[in-house]
C-alpha positions in Angstrom: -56.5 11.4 -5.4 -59.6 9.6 -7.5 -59.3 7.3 -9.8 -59.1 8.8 -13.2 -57.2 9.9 -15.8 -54.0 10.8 -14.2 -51.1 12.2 -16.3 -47.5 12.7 -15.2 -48.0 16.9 -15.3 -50.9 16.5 -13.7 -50.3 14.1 -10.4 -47.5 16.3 -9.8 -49.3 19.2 -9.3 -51.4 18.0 -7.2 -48.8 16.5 -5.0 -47.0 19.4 -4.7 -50.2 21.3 -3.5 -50.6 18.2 -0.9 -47.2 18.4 0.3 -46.7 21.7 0.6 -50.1 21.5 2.7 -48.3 19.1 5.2 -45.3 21.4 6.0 -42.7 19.5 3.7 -40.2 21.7 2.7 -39.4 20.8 -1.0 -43.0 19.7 -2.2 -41.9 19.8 -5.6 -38.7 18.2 -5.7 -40.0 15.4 -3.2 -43.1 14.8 -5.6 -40.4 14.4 -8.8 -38.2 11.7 -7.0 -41.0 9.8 -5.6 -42.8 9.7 -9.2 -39.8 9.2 -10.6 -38.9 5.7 -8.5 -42.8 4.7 -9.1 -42.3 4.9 -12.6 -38.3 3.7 -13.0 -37.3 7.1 -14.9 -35.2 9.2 -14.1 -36.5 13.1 -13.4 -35.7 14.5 -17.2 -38.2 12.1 -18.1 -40.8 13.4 -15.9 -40.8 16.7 -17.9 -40.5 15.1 -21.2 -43.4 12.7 -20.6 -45.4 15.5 -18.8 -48.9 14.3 -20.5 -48.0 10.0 -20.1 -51.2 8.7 -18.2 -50.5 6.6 -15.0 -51.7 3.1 -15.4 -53.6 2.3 -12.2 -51.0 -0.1 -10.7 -48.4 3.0 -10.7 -50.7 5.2 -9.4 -51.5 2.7 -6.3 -47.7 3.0 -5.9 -47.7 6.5 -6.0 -50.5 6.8 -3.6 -48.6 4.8 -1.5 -45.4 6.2 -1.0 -46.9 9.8 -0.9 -49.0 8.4 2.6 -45.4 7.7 4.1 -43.7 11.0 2.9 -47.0 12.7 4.1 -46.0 11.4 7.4 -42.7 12.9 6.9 -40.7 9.6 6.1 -37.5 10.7 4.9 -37.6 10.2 0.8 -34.6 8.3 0.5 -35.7 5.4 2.9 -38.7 5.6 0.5 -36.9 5.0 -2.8 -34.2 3.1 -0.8 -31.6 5.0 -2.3 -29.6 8.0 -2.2 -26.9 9.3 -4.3 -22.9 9.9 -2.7 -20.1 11.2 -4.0 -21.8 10.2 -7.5 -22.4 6.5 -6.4 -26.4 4.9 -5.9 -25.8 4.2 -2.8 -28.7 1.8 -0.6 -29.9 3.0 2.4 -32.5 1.8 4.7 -33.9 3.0 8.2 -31.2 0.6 9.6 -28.4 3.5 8.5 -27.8 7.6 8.6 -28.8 9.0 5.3 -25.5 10.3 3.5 -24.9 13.8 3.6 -23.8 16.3 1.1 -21.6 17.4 3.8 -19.7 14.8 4.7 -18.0 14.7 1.0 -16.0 17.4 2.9 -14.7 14.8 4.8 -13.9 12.1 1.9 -12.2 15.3 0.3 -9.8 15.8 3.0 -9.4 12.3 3.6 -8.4 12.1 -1.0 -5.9 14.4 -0.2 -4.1 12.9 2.7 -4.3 9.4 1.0 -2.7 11.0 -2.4 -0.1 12.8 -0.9 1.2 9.5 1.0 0.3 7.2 -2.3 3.6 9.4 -4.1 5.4 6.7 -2.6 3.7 4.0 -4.5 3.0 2.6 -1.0 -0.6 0.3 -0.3 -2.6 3.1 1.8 -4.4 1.4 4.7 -7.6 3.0 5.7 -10.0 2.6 9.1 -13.7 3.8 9.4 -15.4 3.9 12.0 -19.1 3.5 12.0 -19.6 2.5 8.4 -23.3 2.8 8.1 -24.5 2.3 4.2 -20.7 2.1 3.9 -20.9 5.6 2.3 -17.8 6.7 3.0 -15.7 3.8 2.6 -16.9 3.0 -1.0 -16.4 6.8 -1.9 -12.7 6.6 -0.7 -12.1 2.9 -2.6 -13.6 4.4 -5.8 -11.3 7.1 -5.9 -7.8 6.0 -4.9 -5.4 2.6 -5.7 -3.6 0.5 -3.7 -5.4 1.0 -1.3 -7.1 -1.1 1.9 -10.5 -0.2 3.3 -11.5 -1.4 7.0 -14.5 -0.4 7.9 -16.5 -1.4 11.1 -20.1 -0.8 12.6 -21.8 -1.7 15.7 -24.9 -2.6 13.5 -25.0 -6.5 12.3 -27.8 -4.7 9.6 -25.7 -1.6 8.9 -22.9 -3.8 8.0 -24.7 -6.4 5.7 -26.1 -3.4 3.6 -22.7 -1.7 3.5 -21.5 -5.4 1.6 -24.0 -5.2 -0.3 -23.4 -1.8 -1.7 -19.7 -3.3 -2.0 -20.6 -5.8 -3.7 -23.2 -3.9 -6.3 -20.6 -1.0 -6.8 -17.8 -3.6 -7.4 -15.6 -2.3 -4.6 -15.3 -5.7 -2.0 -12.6 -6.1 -3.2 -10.7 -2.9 -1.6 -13.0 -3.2 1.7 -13.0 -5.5 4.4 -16.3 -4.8 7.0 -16.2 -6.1 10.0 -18.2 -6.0 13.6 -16.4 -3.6 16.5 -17.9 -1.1 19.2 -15.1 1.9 17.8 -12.0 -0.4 18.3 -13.1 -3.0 20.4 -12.2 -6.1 17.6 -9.0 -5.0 16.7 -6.0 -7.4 17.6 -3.0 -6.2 18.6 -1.9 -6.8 15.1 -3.3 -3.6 14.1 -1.4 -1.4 16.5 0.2 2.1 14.2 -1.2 -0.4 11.1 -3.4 2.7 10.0 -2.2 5.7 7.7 -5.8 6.8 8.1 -8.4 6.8 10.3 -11.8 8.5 9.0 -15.5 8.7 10.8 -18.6 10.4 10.9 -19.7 9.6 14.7 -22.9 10.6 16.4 -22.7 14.3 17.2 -26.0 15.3 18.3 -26.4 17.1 21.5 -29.5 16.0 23.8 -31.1 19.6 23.3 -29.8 19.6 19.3 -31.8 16.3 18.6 -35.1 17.2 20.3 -34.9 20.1 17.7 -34.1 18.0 14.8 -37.0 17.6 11.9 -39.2 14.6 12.1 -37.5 13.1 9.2 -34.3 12.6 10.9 -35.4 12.5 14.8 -38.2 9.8 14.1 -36.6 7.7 11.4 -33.1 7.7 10.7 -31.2 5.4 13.8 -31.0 7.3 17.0 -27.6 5.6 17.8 -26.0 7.3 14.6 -27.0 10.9 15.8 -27.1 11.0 19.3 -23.7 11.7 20.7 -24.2 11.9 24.5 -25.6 15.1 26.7 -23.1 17.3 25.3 -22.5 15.4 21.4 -18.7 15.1 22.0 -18.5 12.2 23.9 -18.2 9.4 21.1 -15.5 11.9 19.1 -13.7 12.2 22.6 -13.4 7.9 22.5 -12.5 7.9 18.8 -9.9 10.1 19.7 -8.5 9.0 23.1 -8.0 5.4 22.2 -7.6 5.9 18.1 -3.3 7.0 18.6 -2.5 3.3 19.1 -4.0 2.3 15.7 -2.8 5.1 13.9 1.0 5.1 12.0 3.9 7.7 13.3 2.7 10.4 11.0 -1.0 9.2 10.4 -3.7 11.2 9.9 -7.2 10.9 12.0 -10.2 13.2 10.4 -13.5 12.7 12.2 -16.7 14.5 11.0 -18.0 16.9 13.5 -20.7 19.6 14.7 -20.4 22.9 13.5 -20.4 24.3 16.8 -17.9 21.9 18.1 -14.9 22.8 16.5 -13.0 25.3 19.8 -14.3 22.6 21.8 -11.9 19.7 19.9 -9.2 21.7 19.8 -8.9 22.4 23.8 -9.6 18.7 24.1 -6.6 17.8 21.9 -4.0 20.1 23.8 -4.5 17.2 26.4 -4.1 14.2 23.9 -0.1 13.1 24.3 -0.3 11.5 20.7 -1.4 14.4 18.7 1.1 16.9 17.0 -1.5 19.1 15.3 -5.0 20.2 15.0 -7.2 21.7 11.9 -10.4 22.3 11.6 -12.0 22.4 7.7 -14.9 24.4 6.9 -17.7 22.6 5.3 -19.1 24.4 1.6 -21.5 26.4 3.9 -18.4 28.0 6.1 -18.9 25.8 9.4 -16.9 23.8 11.4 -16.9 20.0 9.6 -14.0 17.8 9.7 -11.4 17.6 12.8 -8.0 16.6 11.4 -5.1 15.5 14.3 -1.8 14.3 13.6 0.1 12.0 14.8 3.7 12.3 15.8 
């Protein structure tokens, strides 16, 4: 890209074409977001600006952030943003990208919540593995009187999940805290929990040598990878997560489409759980594992 006169219609184009050259697989879309951050619009604006020159400074900028896409950086750790359940949330390489999939999983998690809050009752809530905090925030926008925990293993993961507390104006429902799974709870937390709700590592070893450069080399290894066979951090959430959970609480855990048999052998062995379900994700998989509690 030379230095000259550069409009908006026109740096596009040729992004695309670039792109597209280097195997990504929405050229144009990524080329509109990118351009888009550089230039603090929003991607209407792109089409109704089409023949706006860049000023050199933006175009530096733009160079810029097209060398790291080129080398298949994922988009939103290049903006530093990506959208969830209709909230800007922060993300860096330091958390899992937010997926449209796992609103599934705040959905299912709303309707357990609602149907207990008929009482009037304060809703207590656990996540584990908050990450950008994602979920957490989704589930304190939504409902009232309610109490978010949410934990991480990640000292980074858990200062940006405040932070996206605190710019969403939800710290106030959510308390984050340091644990491996359940490590820091007390016993003061024992059957404390209506809910408990997480998105663990799921990944099989021959699944993540498969995975697309964006998520494999970037996003956090320890937030995909879950053991040989993928199951074996959902197996610990669920062994150990009966104590925490209320008489008549509600565990729903995130999991891999192909997983979902597998989870429901494994719970016929569990002595706390009553029932199983498994919800479909919008594509017709396998997505969130809900057990009951007796």
């Amino acid at each position: 890209m030379k230095d000259q006169q550069w409009t908006i219609i026109r740096v596009l184009k040729w992004t695309t074409e670039y792109f597209a050259s280097r195997g990504i697989e929405q050229p144009r879309t990524d080329a509109e977001v990118l351009l888009a951050h550089v230039l603090g619009y929003k991607r209407l604006d792109l089409y109704l600006n089409f023949d706006q020159p860049l000023t050199k400074r933006e175009l530096a900028t733009y160079r810029e952030a097209i060398k790291r896409r080129a080398k298949r950086e994922p988009v939103q750790y290049i903006t530093g943003e990506q959208e969830f359940w209709s909230l800007p949330i922060k993300v860096t390489p330091a958390v899992l990208i937010p997926r449209p999939e796992t609103e599934c999983l705040v959905e299912k998690a709303l309707e357990v919540a609602r149907k207990l809050q008929i009482c009037g009752k304060i809703t207590h809530i656990l996540e584990i593995g908050t990450g950008s905090g994602a979920i957490s925030l989704a589930l304190a926008k939504e409902l009232q009187n309610v109490l978010v925990f949410a934990t991480d293993i990640s000292p980074e993961a858990l200062a940006l999940a405040r932070q996206n507390a605190i710019n969403l104006n939800l710290h106030s429902k959510i308390t984050f805290f340091a644990s491996n799974l359940y490590d820091s709870l007390g016993s003061g937390a024992r059957e404390y929990f209506d809910i408990i709700v997480s998105n663990p590592p799921y990944i099989s070893e021959e699944e993540y040598e498969k995975l697309p450069p964006e998520i494999r080399d970037f996003e956090p290894r320890k937030a995909l990878f879950g053991g040989k066979d993928g199951v074996s951090v959902t197996r610990e959430i669920i062994l150990s997560g009966g104590k925490y959970l209320k008489p008549g609480g509600t565990m729903l855990l995130e999991i891999g489409y192909s997983q979902g048999q597998t989870f429901k052998d494994f719970a016929k062995s569990i002595a706390w759980i009553s029932h199983v379900k498994i919800h479909r994700d919008y594509s017709g998989l396998d997505r969130v594992l809900a057990l009951g509690k007796k």
